[in-house]
C-alpha positions in Angstrom: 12.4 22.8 -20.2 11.2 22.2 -16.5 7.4 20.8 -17.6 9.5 17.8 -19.5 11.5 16.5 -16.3 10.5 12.8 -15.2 12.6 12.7 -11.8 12.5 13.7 -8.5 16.3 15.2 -8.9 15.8 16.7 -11.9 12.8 18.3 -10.8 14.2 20.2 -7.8 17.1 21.8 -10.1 14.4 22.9 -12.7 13.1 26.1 -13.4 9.3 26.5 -12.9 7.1 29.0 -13.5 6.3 31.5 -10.4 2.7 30.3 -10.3 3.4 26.3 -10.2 2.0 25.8 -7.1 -1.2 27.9 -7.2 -1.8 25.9 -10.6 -1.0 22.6 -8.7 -3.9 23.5 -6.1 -6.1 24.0 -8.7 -5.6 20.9 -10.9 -5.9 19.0 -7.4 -9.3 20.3 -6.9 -10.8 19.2 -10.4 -9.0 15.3 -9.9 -10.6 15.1 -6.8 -13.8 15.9 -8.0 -13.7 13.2 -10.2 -11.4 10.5 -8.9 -11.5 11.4 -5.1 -8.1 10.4 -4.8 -7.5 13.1 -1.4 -9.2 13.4 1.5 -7.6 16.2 2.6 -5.5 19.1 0.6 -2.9 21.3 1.9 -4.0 24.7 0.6 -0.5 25.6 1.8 1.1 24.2 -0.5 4.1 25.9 -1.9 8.2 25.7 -1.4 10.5 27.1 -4.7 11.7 23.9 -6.0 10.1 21.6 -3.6 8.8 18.1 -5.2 5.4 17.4 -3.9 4.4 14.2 -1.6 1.3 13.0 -0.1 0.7 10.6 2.8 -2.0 8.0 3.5 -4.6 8.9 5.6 -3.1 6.9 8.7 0.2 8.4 8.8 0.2 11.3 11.1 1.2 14.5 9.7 1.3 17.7 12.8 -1.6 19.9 12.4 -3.5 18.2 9.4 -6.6 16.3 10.1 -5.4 12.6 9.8 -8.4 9.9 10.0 -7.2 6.9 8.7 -10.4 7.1 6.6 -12.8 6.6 9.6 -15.2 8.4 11.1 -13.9 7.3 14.4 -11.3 9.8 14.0 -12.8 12.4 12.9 -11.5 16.2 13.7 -8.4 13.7 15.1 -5.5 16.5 14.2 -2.4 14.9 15.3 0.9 17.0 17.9 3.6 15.3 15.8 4.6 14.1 12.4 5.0 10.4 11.9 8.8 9.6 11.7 8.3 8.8 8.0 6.8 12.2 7.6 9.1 14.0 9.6 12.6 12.8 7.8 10.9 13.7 4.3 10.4 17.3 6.2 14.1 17.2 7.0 15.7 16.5 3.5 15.0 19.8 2.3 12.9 19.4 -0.9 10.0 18.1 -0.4 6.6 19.6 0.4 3.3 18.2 1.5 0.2 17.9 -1.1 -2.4 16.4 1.0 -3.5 13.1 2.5 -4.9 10.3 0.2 -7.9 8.1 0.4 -8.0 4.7 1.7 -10.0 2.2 3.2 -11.1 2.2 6.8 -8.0 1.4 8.9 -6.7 -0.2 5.8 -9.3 -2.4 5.2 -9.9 -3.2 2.0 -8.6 -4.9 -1.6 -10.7 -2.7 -3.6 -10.4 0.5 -1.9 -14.3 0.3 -1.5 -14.5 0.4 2.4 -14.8 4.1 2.8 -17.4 6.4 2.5 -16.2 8.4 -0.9 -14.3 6.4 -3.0 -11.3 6.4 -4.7 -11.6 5.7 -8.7 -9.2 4.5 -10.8 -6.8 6.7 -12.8 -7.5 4.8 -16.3 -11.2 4.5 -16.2 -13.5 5.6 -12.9 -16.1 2.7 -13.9 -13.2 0.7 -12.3 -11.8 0.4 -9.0 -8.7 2.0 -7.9 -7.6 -1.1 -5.6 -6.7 -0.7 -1.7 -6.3 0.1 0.4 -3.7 2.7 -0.4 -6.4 4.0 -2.9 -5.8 7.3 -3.0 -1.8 6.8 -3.3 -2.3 5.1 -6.4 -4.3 7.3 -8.3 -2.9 10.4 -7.2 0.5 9.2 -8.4 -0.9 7.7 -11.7 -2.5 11.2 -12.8 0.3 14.0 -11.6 3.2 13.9 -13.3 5.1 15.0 -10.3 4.3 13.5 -7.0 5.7 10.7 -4.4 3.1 9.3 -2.1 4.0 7.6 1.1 2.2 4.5 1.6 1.7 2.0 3.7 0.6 -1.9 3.2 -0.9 -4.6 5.7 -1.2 -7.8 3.4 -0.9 -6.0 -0.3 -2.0 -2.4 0.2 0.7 -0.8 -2.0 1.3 -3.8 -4.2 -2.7 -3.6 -4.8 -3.6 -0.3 -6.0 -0.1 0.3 -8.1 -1.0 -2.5 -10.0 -4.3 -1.8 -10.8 -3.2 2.2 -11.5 -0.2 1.6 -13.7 2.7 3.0 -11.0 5.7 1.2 -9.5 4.5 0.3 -5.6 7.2 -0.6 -3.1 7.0 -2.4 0.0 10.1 -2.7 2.4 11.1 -5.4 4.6 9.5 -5.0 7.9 11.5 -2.6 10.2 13.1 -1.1 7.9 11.2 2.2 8.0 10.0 3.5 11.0 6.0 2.8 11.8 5.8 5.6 14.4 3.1 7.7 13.7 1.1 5.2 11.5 -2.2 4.6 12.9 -2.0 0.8 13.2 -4.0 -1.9 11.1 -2.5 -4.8 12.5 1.2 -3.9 14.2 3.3 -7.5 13.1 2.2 -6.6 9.6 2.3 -3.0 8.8 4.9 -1.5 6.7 5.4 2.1 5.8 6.5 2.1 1.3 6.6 4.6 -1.2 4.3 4.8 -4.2 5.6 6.6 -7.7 6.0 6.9 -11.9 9.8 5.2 -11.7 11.5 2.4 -9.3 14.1 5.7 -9.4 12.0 8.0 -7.2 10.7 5.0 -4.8 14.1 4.2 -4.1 15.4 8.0 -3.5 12.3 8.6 -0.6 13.2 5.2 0.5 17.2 6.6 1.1 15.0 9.5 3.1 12.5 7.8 5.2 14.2 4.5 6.2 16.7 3.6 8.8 16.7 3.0 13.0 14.5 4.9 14.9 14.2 5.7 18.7 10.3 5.9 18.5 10.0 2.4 17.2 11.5 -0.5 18.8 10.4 -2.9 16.0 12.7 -0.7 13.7 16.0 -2.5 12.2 19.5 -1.4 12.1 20.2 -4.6 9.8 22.2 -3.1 6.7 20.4 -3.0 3.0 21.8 -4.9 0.5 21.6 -4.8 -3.2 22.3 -8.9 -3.7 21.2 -9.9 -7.4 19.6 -12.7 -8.3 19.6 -14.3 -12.0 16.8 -17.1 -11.3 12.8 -16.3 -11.2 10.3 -18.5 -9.8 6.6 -18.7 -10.1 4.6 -21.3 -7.4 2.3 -23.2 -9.2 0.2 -23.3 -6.0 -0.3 -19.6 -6.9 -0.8 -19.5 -10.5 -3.3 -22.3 -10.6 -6.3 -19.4 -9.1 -5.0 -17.0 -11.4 -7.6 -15.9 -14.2 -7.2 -17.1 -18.2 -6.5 -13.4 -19.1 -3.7 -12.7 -16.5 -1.6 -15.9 -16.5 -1.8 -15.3 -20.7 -0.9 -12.0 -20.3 1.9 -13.2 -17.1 3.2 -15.5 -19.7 4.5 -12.8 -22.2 5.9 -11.1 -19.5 8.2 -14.0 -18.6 8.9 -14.2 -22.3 10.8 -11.2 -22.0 12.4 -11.6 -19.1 13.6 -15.3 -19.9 16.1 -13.2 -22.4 17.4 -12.2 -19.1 16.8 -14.7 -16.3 16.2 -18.4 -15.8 12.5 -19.1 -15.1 11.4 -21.9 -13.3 8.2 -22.7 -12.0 8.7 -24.5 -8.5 6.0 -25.8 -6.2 5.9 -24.5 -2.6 2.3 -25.8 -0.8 2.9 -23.7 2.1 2.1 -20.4 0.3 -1.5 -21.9 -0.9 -1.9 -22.1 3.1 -1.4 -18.0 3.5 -4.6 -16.4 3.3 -6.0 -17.8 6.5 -3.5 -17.8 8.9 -3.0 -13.6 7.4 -6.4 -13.1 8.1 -6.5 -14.8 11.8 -3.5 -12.8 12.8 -4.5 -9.3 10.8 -8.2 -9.4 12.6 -6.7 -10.3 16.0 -4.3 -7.5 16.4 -6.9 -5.2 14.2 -9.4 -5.8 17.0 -6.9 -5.1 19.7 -5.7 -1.7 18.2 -9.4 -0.7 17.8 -10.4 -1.0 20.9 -9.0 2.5 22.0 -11.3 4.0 19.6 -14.4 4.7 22.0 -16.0 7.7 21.3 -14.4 10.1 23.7 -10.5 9.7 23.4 -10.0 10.1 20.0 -11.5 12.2 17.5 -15.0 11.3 17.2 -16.8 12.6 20.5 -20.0 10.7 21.3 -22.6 13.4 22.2 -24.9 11.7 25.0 -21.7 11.2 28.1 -24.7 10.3 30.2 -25.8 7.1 29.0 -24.2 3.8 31.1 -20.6 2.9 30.2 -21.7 -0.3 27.8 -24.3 1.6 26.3 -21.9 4.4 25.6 -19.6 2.5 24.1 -21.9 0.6 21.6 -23.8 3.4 20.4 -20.2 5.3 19.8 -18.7 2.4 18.2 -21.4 2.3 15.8 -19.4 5.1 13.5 -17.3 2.0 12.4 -18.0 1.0 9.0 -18.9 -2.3 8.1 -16.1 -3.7 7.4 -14.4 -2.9 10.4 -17.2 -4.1 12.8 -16.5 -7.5 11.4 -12.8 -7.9 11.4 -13.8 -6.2 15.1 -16.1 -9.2 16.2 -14.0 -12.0 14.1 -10.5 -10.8 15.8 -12.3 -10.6 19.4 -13.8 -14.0 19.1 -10.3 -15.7 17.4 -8.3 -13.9 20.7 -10.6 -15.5 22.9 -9.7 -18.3 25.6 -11.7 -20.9 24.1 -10.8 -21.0 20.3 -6.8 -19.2 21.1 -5.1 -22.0 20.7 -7.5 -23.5 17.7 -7.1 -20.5 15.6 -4.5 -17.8 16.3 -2.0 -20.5 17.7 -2.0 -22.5 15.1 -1.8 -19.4 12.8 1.6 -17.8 14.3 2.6 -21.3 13.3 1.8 -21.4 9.9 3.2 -18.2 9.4 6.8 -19.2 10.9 6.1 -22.3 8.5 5.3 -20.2 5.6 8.7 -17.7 6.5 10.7 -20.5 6.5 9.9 -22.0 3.1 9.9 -18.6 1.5 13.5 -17.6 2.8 15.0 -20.9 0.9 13.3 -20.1 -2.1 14.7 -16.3 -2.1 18.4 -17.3 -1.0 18.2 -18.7 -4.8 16.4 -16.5 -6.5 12.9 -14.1 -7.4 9.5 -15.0 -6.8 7.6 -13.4 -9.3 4.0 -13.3 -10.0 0.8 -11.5 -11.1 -0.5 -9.3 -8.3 -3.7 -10.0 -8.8 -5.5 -12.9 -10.0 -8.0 -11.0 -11.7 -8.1 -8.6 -14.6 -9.2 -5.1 -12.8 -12.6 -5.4 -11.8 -15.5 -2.5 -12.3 -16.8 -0.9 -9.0 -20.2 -2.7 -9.9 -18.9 -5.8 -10.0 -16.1 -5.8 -6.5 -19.0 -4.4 -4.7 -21.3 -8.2 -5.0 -18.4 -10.2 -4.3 -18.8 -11.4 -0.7 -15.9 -10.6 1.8 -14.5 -14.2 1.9 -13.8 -13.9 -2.1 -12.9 -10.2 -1.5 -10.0 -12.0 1.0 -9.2 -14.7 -1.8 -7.8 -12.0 -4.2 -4.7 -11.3 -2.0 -3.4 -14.6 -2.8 0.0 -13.1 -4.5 0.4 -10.2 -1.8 -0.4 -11.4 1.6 2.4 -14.1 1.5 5.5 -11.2 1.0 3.6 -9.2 3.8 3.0 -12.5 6.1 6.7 -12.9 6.2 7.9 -9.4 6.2 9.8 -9.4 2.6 10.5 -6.7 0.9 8.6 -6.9 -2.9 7.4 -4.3 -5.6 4.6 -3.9 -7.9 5.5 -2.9 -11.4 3.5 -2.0 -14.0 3.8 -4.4 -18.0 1.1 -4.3 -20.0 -2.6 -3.5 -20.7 -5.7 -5.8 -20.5 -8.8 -4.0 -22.3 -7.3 -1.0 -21.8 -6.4 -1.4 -17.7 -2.9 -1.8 -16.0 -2.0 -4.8 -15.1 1.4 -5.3 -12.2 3.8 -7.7 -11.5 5.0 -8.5 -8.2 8.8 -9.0 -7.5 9.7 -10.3 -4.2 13.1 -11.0 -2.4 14.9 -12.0 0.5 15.0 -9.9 3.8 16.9 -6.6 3.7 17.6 -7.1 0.1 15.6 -4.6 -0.6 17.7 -2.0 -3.2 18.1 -5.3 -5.5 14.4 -4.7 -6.4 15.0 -0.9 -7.7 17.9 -2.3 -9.7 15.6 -5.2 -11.4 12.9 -3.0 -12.0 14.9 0.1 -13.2 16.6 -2.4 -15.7 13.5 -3.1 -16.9 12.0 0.0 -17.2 14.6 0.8 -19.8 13.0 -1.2 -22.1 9.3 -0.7 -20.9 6.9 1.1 -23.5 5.6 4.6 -22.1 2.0 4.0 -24.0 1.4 1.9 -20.7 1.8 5.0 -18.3 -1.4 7.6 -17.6 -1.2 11.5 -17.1 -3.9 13.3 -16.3 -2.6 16.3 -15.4 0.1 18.6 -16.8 1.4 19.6 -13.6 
């Protein structure tokens, strides 16, 4: 019977009912009243035996509104399809479902730095995490769907976590960025969001591979090299909350039957926050700068005021959050603090790449990925943006160094989610599906979430 398929494959050969897609539409509608997990619907949707996939907000898709969840791109409605977009086009069975929510230009844990936003699949009192939001929820509450992601320093691992779904995040160049509206461009990687490491790893085969359009894009060959030791860094696990490492520590449990574990100590990935957020606001404020008022989507009404003037009064559409990584990443990029601060950070972050890469040629790192049990929206919204920063501890040291990890979902804490994060060496990227689909075989259902029936 085609309503009790749980793949992409299977679903394409299934039989569905004549009106599946008009009944999709509507059972879009009524999530994102509640959960807001789209800003934008295709009302188009609709291809016999096509498998539904969305895209974030900053990944260009030809002829649909694509923001990047700012208003400084508003009515932006992009000539092209982003490369990721465009090879999903060309495998045959996939159709487009809309755009998801998502921080402003990615910035954001919580996926609270937009102006409607996302809730979590499991319990809207609590946030959906970011900034891939929208990804998150949407694939935690339709039983058919693929989202195409995209993560800076922990924006898939984030929100898959906190939403129950498996999240994967490539190595760096090995899908295309062209077409992604950049965050910060050393940093951004293009991943796939879904119910099963399975599916993530079929769009992965679809969307991944050289590509003219982006000269940052690798023709290094994938490997699928196991690895029988996992290590957690007690640099890590010492700012992880009571409730997570307990619940961290069953986890290993079961996977000891399976693996060594062995806790190692590696001081340079305590060090990763900062020199992340030095290099992420420097480049952010460099790829922002185009966004003017007159270029872009957003047109500034009053073309007669003075250039300066012009340009502040237009700029003002940024959100809050982006005026300050604005201001921070001009002044670190400036002559007289370069060398003090972004410098020293490109260092750090060779530093931390180099210790990382030893580690992995042995082994997993595995850890929590986040240090906190899922917070309510009332609660992320008074933490101040240095402790905001502080909870990417686990992600932002994968993404510094360009590894490939995924987010996996293991167990419950009052009645939320909580993820895992696997990482591994460079390129080594299908031995991740194979760990988690290994586990997976033995992981307890009661732990997903369906909303819908579609």
């Amino acid at each position: 019977m085609w309503c009790n398929v749980e793949s992409i494959k299977e679903f394409i050969n299934a039989e569905k009912p004549s009106d599946y897609y008009e009944r999709l539409l509507a059972e879009l509608s009524a999530l994102n009243r509640e959960y807001h997990p789209f800003n934008l619907i295709n009302e188009g949707l609709g291809k016999h035996g096509a498998f539904p996939f969305s895209t974030k907000a900053n990944i260009c898709v030809k002829g649909f509104e694509t923001t990047a969840g700012s208003k400084m791109l508003k009515d932006y409605i992009p000539p092209f399809n982003a490369t990721a977009v465009e090879r999903m086009f060309g495998a045959g069975h996939f159709t487009f479902m809309g755009e998801t929510n998502m921080d402003e230009f990615g910035f954001g844990t919580f996926g609270l730095n937009t102006e409607t936003p996302a809730r979590n699949a499991f319990d809207s009192d609590f946030v959906a995490g970011g900034s891939s939001s929208g990804a998150a929820v949407a694939t935690a509450t339709l039983k058919y769907h693929v989202a195409i992601a995209e993560s800076t320093g922990g924006s898939i691992a984030t929100p898959a976590a906190l939403n129950g779904v498996v999240g994967f995040t490539p190595t760096y160049g090995a899908v295309s960025r062209y077409g992604l509206i950049d965050y910060a461009n050393s940093l951004d990687k293009i991943g796939v969001m879904s119910r099963s490491s399975a599916d993530s790893r079929l769009v992965f085969d679809v969307i991944r591979g050289i590509d003219k359009y982006d000269t940052t894009c690798s023709a290094a060959e994938i490997t699928c090299s196991g690895r029988s030791t996992l290590f957690t860094v007690k640099e890590l696990m010492e700012h992880t909350d009571p409730a997570i490492k307990s619940e961290f520590g069953r986890l290993l449990d079961k996977l000891g039957r399976d693996y060594e574990i062995r806790e190692i100590s590696v001081e340079a990935l305590s060090k990763a926050i900062e020199p992340y957020y030095i290099i992420a606001m420097a480049e952010a404020s460099t790829n922002l700068a185009k966004y003017n008022g007159y270029k872009y989507g957003f047109q500034y009404p009053e073309t007669n005021l003075k250039y300066n003037d012009f340009f502040t009064e237009a700029r003002s559409e940024f959100g809050m959050e982006a005026k300050r990584r604005i201001i921070l990443g001009t002044f670190i990029r400036s002559e007289s603090v370069k060398e003090k601060y972004y410098t020293k950070a490109l260092s750090v972050r060779g530093m931390i790449i180099r210790e990382m890469s030893k580690v992995l040629r042995d082994g997993y790192i595995i850890s929590p990925a986040l240090p906190i049990p899922t917070p309510k929206v009332s609660e992320a919204e008074r933490l101040s943006p240095t402790q905001n920063y502080a909870m990417d501890i686990f992600t932002i040291p994968p993404n510094l160094g360009g590894f490939p990890h995924i987010t996996f979902p293991y167990g419950k804490k009052s009645g939320m989610p909580i993820g895992a994060q696997l990482i591994t060496s460079q390129f080594n990227d299908y031995s991740l599906f194979e760990f988690v689909e290994k586990w997976e075989e033995g992981f307890s259902m009661q732990y997903r979430h369906n909303l819908g029936s579609i």
